[in-house]
Biopython code that builds the backbone (N, CA, C, O; Angstrom):
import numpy as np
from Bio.PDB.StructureBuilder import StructureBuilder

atoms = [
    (1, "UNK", "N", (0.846, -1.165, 0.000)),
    (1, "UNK", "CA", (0.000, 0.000, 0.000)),
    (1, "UNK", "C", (0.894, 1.231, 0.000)),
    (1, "UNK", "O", (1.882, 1.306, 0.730)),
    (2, "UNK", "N", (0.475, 2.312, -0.942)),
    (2, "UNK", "CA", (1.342, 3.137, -0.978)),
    (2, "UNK", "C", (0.708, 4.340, -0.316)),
    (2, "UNK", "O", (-0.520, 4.265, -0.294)),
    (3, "UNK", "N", (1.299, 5.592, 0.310)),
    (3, "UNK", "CA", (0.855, 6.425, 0.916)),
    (3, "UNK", "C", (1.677, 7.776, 0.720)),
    (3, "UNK", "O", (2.876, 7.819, 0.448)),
    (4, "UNK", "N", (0.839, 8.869, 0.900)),
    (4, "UNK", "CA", (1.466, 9.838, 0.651)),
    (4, "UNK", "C", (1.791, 10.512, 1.949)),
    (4, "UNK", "O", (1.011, 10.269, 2.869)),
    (5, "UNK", "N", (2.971, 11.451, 2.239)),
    (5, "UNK", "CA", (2.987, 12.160, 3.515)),
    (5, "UNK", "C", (3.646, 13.794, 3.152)),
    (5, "UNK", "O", (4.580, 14.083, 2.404)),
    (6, "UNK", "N", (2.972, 14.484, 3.793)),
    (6, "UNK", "CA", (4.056, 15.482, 3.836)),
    (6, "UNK", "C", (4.871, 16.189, 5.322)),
    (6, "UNK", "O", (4.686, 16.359, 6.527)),
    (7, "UNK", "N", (5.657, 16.381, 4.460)),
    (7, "UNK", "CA", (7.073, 17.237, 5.924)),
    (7, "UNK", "C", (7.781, 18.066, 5.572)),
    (7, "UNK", "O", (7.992, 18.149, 4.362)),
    (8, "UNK", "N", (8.270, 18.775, 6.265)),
    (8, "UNK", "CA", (8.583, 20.163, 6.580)),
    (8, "UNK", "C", (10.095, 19.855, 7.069)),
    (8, "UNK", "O", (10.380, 19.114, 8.009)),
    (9, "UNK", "N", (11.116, 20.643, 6.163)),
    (9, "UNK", "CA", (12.501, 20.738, 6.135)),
    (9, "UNK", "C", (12.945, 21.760, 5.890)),
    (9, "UNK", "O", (12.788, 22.333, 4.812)),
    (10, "UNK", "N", (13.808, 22.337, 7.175)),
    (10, "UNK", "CA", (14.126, 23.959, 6.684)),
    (10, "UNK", "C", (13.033, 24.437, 6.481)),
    (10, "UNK", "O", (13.127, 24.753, 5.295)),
    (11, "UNK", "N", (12.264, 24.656, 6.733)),
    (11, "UNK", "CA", (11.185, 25.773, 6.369)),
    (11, "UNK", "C", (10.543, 25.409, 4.895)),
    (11, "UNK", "O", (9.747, 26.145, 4.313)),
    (12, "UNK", "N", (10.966, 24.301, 4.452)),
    (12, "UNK", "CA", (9.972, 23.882, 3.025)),
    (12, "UNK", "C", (9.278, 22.664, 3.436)),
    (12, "UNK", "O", (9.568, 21.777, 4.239)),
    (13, "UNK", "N", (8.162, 22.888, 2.573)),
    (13, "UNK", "CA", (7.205, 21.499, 2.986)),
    (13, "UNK", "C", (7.325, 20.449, 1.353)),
    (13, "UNK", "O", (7.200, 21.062, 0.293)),
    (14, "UNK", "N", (7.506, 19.295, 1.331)),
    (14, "UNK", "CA", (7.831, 18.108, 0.823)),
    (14, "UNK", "C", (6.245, 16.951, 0.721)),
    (14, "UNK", "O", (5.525, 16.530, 1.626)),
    (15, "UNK", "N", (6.202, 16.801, -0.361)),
    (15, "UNK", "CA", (5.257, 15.492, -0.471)),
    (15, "UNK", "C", (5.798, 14.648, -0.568)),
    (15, "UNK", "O", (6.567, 14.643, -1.529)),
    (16, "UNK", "N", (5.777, 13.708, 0.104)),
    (16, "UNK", "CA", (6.720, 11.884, -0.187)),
    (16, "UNK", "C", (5.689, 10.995, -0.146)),
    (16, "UNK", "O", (4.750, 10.964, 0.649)),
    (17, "UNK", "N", (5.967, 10.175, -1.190)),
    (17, "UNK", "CA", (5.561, 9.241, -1.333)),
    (17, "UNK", "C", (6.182, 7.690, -0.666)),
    (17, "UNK", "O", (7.118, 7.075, -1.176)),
    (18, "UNK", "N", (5.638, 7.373, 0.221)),
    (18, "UNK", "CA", (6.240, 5.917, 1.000)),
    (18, "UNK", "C", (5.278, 4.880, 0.424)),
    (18, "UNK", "O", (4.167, 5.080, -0.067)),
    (19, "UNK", "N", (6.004, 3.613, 0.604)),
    (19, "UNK", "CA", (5.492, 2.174, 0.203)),
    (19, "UNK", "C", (5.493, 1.597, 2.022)),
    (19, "UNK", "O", (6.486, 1.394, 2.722)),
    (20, "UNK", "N", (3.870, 1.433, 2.443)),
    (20, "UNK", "CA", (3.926, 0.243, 3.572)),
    (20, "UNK", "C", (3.945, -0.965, 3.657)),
    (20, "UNK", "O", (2.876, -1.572, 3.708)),
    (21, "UNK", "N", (5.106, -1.608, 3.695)),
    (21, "UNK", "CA", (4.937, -2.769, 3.655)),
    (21, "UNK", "C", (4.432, -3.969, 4.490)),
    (21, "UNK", "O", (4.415, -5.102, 4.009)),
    (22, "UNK", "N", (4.084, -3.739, 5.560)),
    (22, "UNK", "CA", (2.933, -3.855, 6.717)),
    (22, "UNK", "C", (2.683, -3.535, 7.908)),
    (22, "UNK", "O", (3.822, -3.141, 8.161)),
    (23, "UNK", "N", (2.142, -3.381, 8.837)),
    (23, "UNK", "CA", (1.643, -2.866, 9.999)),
    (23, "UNK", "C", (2.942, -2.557, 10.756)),
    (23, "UNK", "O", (3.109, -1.407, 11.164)),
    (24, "UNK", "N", (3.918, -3.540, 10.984)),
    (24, "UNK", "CA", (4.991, -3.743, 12.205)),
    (24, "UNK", "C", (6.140, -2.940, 11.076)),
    (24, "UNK", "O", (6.855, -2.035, 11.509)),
    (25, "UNK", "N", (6.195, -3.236, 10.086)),
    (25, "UNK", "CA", (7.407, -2.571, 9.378)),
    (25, "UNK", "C", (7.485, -1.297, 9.433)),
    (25, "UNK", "O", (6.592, -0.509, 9.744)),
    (26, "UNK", "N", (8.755, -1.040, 9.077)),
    (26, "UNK", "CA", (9.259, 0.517, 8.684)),
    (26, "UNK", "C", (9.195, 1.107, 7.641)),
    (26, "UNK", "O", (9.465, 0.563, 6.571)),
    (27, "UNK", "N", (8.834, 2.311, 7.749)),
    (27, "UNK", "CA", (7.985, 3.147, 6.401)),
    (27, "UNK", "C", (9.482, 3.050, 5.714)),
    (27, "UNK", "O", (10.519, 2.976, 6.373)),
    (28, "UNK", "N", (9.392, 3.064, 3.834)),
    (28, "UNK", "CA", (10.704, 3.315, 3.332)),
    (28, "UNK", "C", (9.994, 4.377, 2.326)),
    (28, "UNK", "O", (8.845, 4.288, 1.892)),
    (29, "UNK", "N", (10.884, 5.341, 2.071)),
    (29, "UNK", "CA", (10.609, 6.666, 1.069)),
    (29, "UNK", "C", (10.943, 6.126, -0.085)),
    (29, "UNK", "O", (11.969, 5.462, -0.232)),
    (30, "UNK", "N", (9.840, 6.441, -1.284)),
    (30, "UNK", "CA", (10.049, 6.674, -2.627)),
    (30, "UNK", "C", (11.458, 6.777, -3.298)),
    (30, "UNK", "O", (12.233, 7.163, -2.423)),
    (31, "UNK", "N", (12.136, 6.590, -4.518)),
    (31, "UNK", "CA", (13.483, 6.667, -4.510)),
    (31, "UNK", "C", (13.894, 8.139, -4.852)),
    (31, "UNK", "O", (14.861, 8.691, -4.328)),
    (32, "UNK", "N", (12.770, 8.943, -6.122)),
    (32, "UNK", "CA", (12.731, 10.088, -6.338)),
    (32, "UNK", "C", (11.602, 10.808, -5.780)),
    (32, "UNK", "O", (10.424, 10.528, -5.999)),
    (33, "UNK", "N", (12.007, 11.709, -5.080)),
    (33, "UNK", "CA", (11.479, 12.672, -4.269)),
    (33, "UNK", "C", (11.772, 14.058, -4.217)),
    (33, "UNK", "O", (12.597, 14.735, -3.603)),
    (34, "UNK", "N", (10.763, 14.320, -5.126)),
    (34, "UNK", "CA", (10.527, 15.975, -5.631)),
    (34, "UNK", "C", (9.948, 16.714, -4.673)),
    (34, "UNK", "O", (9.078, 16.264, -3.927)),
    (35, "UNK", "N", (10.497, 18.180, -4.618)),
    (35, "UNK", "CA", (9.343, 19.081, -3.424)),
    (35, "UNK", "C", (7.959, 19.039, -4.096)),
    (35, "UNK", "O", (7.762, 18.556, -5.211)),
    (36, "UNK", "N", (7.304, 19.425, -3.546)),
    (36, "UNK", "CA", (6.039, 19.879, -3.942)),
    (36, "UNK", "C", (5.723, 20.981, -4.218)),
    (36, "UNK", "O", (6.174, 22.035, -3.768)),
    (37, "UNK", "N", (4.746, 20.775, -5.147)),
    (37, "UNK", "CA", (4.876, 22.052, -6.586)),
    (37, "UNK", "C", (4.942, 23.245, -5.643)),
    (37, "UNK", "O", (3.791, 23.550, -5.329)),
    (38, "UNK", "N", (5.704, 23.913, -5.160)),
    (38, "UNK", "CA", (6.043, 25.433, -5.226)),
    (38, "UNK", "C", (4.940, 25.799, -4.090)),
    (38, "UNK", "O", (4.370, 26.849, -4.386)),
    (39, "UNK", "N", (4.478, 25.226, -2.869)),
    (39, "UNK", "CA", (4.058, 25.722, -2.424)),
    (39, "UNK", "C", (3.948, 27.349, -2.008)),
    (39, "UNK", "O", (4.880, 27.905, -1.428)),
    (40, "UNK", "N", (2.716, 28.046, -2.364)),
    (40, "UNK", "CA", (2.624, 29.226, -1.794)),
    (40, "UNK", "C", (3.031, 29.539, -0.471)),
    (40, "UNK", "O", (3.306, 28.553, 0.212)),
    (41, "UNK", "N", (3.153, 30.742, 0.119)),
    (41, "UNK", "CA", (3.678, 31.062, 1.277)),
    (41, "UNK", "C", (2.384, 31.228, 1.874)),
    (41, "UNK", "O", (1.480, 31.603, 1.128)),
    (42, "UNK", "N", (2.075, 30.971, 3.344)),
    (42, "UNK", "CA", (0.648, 30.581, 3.905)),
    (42, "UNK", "C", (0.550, 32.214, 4.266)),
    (42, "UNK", "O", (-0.600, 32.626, 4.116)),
    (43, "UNK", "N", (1.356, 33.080, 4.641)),
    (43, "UNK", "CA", (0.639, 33.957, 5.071)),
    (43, "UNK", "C", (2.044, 35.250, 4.004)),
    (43, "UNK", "O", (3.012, 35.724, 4.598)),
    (44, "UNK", "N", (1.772, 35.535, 2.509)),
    (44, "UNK", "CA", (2.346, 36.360, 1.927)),
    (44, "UNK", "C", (2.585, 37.632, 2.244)),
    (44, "UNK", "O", (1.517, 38.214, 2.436)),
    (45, "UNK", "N", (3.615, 38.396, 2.399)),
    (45, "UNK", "CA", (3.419, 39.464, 3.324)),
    (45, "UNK", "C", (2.924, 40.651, 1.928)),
    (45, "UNK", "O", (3.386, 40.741, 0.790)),
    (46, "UNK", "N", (1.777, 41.467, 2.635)),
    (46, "UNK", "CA", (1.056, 42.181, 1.536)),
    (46, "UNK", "C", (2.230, 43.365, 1.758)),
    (46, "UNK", "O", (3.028, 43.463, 2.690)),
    (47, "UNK", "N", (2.054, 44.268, 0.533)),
    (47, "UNK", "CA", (3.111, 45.207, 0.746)),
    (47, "UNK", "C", (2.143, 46.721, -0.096)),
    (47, "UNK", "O", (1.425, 46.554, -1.081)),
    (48, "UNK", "N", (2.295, 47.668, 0.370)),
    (48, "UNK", "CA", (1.834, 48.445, -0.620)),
    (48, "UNK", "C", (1.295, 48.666, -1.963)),
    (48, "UNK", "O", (0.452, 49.546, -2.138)),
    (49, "UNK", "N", (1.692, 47.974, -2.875)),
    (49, "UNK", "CA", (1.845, 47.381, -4.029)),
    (49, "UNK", "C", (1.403, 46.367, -3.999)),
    (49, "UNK", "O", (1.730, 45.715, -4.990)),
    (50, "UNK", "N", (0.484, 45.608, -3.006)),
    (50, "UNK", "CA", (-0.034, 44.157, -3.274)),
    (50, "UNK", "C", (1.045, 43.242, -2.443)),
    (50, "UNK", "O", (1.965, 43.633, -1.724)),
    (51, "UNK", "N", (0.628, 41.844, -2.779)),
    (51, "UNK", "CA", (1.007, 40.903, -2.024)),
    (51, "UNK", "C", (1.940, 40.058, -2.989)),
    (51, "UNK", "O", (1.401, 39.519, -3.956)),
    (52, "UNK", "N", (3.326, 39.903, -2.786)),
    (52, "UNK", "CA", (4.465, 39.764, -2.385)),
    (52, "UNK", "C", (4.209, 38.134, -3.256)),
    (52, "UNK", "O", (3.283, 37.385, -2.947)),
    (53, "UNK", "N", (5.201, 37.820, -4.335)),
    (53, "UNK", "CA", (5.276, 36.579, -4.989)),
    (53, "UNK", "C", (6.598, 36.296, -5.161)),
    (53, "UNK", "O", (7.242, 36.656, -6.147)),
    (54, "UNK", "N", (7.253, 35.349, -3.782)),
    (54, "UNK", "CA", (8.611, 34.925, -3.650)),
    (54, "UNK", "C", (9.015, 33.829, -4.158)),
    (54, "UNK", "O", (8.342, 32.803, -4.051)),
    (55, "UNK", "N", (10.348, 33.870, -4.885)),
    (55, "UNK", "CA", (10.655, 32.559, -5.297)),
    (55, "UNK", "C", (11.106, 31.284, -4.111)),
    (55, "UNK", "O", (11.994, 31.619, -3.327)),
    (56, "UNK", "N", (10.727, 30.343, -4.010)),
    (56, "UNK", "CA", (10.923, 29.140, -3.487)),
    (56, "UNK", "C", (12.038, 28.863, -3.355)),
    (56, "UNK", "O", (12.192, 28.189, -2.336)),
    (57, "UNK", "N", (13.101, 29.078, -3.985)),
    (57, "UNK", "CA", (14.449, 28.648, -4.104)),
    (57, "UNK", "C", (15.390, 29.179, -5.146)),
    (57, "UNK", "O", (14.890, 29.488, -6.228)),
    (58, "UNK", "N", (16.306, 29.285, -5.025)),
    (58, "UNK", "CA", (17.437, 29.565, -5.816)),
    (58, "UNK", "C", (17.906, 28.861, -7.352)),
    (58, "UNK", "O", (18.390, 27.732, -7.439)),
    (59, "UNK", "N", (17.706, 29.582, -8.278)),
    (59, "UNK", "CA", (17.631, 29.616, -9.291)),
    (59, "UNK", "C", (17.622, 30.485, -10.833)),
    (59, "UNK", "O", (18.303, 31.498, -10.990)),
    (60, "UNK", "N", (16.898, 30.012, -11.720)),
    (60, "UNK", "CA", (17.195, 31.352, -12.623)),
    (60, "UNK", "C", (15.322, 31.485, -13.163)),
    (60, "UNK", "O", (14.545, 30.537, -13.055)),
    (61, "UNK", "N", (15.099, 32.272, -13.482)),
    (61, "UNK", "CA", (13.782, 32.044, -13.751)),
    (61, "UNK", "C", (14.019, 31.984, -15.744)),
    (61, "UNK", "O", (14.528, 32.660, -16.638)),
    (62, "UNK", "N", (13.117, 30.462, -15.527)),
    (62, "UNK", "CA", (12.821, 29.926, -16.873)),
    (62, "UNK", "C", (11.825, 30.647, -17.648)),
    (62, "UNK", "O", (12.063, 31.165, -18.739)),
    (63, "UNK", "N", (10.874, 30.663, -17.144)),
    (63, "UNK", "CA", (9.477, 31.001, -17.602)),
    (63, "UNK", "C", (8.668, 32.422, -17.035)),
    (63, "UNK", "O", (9.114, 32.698, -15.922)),
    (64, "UNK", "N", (7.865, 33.163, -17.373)),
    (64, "UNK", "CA", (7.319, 33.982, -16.526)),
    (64, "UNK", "C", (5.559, 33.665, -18.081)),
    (64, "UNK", "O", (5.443, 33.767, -19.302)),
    (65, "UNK", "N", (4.551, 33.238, -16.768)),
    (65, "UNK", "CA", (3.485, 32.870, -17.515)),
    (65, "UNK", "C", (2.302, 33.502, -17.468)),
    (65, "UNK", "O", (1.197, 33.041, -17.756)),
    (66, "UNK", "N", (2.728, 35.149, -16.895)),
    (66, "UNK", "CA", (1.682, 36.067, -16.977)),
    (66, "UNK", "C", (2.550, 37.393, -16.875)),
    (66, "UNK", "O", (3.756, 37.400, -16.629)),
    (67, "UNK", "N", (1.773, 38.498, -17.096)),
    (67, "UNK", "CA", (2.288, 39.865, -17.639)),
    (67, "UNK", "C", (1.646, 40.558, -16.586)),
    (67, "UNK", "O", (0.684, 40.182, -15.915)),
    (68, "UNK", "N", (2.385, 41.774, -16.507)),
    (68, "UNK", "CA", (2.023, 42.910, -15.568)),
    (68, "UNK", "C", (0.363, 43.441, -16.123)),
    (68, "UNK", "O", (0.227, 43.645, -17.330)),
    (69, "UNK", "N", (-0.642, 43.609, -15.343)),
    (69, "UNK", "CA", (-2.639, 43.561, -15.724)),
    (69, "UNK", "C", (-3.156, 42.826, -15.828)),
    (69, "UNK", "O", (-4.384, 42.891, -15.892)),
    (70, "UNK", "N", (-2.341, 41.509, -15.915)),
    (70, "UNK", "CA", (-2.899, 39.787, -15.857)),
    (70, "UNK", "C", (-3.599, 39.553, -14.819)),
    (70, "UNK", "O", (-3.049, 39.910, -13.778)),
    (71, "UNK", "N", (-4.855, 38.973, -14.681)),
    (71, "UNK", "CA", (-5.496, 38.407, -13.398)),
    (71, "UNK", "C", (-5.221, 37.034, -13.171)),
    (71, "UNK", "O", (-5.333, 36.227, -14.094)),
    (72, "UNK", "N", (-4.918, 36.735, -12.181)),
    (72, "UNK", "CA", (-4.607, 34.944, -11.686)),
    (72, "UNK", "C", (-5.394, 35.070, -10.500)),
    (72, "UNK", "O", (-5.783, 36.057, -9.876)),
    (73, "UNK", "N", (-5.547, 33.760, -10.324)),
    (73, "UNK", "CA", (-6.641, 33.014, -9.317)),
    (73, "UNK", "C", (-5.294, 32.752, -8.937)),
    (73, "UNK", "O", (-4.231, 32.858, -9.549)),
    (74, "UNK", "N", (-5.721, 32.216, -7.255)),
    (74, "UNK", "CA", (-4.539, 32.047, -6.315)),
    (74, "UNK", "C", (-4.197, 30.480, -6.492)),
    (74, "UNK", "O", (-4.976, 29.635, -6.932)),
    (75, "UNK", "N", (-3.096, 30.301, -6.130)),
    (75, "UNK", "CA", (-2.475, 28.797, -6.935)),
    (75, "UNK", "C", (-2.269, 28.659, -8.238)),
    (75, "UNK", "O", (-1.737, 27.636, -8.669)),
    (76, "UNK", "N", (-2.666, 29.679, -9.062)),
    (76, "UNK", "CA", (-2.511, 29.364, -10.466)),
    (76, "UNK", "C", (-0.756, 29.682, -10.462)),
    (76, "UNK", "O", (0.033, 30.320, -9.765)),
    (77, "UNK", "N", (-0.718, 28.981, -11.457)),
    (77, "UNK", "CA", (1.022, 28.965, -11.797)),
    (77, "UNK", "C", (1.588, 30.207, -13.083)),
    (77, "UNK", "O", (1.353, 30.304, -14.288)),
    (78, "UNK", "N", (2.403, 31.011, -12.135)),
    (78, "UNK", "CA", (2.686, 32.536, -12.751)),
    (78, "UNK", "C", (4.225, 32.208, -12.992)),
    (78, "UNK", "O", (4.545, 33.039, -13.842)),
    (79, "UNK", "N", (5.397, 31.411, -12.687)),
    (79, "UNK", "CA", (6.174, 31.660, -13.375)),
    (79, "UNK", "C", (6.981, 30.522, -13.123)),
    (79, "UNK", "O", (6.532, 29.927, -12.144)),
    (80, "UNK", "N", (8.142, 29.883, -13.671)),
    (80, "UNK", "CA", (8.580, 28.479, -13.412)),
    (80, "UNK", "C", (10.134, 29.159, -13.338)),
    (80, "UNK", "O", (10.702, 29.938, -14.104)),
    (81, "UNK", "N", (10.720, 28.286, -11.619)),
    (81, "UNK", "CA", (12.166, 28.451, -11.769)),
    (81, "UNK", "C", (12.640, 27.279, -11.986)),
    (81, "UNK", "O", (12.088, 26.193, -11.811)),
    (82, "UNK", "N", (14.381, 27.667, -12.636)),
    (82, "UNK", "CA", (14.928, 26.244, -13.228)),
    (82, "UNK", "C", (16.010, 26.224, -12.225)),
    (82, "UNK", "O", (16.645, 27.227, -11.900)),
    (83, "UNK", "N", (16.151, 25.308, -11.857)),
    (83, "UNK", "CA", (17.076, 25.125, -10.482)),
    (83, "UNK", "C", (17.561, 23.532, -10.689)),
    (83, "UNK", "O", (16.637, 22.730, -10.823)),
    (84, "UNK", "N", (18.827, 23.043, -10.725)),
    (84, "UNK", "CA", (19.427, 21.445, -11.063)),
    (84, "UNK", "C", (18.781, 21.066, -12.280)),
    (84, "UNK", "O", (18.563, 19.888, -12.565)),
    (85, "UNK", "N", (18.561, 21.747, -12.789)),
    (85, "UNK", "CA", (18.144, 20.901, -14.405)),
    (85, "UNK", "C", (16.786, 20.605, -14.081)),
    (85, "UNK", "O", (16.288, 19.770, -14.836)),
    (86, "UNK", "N", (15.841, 21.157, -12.944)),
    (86, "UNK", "CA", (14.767, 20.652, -12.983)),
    (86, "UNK", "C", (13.689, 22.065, -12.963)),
    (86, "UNK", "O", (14.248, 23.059, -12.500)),
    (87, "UNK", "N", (12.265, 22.276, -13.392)),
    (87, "UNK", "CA", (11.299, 23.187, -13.384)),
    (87, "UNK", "C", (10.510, 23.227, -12.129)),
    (87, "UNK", "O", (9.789, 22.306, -11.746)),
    (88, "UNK", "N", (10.680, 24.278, -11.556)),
    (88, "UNK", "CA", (9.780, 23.974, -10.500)),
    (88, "UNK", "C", (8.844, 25.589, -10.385)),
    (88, "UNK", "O", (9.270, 26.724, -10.170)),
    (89, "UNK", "N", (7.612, 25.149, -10.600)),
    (89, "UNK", "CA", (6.565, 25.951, -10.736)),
    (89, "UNK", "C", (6.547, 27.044, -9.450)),
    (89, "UNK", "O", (7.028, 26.711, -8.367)),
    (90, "UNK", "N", (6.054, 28.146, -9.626)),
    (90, "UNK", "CA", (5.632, 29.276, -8.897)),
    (90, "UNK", "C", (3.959, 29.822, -8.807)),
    (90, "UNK", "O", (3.454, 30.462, -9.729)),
    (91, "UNK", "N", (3.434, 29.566, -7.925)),
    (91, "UNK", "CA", (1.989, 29.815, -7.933)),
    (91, "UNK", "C", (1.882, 31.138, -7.052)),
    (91, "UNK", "O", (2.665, 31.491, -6.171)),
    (92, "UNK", "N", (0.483, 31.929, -7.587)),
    (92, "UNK", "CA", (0.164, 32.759, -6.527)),
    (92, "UNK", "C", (-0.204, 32.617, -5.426)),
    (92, "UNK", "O", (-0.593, 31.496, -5.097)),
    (93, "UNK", "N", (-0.210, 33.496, -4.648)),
    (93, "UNK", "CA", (-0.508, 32.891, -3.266)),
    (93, "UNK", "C", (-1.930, 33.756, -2.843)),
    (93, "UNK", "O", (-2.556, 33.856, -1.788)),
    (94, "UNK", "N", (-2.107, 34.310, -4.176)),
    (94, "UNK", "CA", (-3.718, 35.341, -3.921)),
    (94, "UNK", "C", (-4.406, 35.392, -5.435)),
    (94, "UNK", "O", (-3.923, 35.074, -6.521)),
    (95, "UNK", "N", (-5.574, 35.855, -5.130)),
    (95, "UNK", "CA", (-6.376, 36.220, -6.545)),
    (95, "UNK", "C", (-6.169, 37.583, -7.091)),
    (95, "UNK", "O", (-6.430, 38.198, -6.057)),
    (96, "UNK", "N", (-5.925, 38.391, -7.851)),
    (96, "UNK", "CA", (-5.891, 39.484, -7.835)),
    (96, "UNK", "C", (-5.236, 39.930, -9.356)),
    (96, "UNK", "O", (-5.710, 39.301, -10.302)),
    (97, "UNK", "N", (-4.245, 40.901, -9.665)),
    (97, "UNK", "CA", (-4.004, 41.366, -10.665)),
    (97, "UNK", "C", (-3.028, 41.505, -10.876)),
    (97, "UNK", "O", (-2.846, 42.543, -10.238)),
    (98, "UNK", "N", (-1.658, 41.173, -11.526)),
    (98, "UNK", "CA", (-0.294, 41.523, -11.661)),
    (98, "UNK", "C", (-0.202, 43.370, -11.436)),
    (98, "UNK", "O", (-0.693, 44.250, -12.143)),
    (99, "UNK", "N", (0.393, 43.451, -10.524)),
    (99, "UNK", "CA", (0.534, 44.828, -10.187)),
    (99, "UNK", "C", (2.185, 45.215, -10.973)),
    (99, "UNK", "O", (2.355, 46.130, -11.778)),
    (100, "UNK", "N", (3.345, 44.181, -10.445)),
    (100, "UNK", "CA", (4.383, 44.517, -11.437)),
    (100, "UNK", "C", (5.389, 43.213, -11.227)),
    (100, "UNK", "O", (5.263, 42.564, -10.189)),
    (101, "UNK", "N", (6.374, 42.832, -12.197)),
    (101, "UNK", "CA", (7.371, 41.741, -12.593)),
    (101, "UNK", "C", (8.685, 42.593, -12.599)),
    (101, "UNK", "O", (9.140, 43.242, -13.541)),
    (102, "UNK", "N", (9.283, 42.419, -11.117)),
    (102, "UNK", "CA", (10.413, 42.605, -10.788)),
    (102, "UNK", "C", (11.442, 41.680, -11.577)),
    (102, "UNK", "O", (12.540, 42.232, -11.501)),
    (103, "UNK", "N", (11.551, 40.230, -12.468)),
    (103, "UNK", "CA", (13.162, 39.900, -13.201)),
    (103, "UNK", "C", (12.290, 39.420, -14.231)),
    (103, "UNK", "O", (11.075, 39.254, -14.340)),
    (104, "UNK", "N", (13.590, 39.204, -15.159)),
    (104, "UNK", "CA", (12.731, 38.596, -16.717)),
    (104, "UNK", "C", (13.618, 37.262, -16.733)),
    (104, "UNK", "O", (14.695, 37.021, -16.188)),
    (105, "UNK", "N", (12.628, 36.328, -17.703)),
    (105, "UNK", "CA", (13.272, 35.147, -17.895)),
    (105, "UNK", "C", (14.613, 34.952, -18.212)),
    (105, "UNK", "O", (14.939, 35.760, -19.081)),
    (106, "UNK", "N", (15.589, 34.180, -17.858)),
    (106, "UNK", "CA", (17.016, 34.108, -17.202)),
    (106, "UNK", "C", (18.138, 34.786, -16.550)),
    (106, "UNK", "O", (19.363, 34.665, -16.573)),
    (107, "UNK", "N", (17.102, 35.711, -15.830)),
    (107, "UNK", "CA", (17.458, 36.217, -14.383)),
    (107, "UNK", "C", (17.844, 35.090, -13.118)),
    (107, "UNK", "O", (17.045, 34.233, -12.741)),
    (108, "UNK", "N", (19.089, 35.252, -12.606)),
    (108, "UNK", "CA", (19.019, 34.119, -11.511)),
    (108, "UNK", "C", (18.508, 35.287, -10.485)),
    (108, "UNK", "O", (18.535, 36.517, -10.536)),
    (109, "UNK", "N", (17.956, 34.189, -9.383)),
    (109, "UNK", "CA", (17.101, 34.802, -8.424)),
    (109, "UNK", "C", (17.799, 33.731, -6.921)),
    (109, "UNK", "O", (18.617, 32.811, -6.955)),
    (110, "UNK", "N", (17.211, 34.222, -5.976)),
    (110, "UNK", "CA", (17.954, 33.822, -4.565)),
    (110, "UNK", "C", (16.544, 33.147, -3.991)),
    (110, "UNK", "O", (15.439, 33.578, -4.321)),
    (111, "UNK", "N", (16.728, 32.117, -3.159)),
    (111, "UNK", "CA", (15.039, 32.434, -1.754)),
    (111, "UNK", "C", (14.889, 33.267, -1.511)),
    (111, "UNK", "O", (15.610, 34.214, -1.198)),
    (112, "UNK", "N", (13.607, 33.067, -1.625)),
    (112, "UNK", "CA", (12.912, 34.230, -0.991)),
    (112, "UNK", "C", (12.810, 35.538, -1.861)),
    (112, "UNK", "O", (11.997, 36.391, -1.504)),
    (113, "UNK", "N", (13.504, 35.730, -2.868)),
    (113, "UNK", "CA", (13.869, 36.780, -4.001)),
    (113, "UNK", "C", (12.107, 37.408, -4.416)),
    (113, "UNK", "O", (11.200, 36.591, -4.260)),
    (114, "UNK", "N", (11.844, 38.431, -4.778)),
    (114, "UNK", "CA", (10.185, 38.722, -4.533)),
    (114, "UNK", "C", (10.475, 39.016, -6.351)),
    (114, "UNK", "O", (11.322, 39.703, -6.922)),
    (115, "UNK", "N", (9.089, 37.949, -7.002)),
    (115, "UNK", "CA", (9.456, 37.751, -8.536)),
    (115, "UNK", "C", (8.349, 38.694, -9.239)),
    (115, "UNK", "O", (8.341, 38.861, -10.459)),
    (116, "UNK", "N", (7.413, 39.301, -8.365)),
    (116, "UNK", "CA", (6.539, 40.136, -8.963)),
    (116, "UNK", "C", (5.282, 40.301, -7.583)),
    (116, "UNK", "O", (5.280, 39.729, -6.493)),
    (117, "UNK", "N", (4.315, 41.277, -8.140)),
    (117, "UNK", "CA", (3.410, 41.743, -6.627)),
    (117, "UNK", "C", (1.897, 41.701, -7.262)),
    (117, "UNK", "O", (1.695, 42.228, -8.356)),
    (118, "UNK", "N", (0.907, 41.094, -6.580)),
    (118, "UNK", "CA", (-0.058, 41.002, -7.011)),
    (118, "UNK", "C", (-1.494, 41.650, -5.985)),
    (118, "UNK", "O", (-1.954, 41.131, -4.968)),
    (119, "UNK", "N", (-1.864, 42.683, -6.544)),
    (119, "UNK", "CA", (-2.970, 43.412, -6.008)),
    (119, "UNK", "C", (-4.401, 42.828, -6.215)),
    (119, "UNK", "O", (-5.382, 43.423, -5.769)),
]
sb = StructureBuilder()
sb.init_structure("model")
sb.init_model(0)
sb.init_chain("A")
sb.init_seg("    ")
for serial, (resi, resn, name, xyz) in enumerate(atoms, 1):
    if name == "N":
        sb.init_residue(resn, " ", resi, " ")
    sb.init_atom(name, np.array(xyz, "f"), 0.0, 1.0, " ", f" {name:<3s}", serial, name[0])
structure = sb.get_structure()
């Protein structure tokens, strides 16, 4: 039976996937184990300019998948960073309106780096 869990490392939260192999045994983790898509930040800090869309991690930004007057629904996916050869999505963390896009695609960016602000 397979099961999903999530946990919290450093301050990022992780979906893993474990295999139980029965009641008395010991859980063993999946072999590849990806974060989970880009979780939003639970409480985005709003800023004058709207509320605050930080990158997840260190990287360069691949993609940017909406424009400054764009409306996104919250969770929708606004821009993808490329970090180890892998894509890892950026969602909003609110509904609202691209207020402005602080880097352009292959900009490297830091944690926590703020990739645009949404009113």
């Amino acid at each position: 039976m397979k099961k999903t869990v999530r946990i919290s490392f450093e301050g990022k939260t992780y979906d893993v996937e474990v295999e139980v192999l029965d009641s008395n045994a010991a859980v063993a983790a999946a072999p590849a184990v990806a974060p989970a898509a880009a979780p939003a930040p639970a409480a985005a800090p709003a800023v004058a300019g709207g509320t605050e869309v930080k990158s997840p991690l260190a990287g360069s930004v691949f993609k940017l998948k909406v424009k400054v007057g764009d409306t996104v629904a919250a969770n929708q996916e606004v821009a993808i960073i490329e970090a180890l050869k892998m894509e890892n999505p950026v969602v909003a963390p609110c509904a609202g309106t691209v207020n402005s896009i602080a880097v352009k695609e292959t900009d490297t960016v830091v944690d926590g780096q703020t990739l645009m602000t949404i009113a």
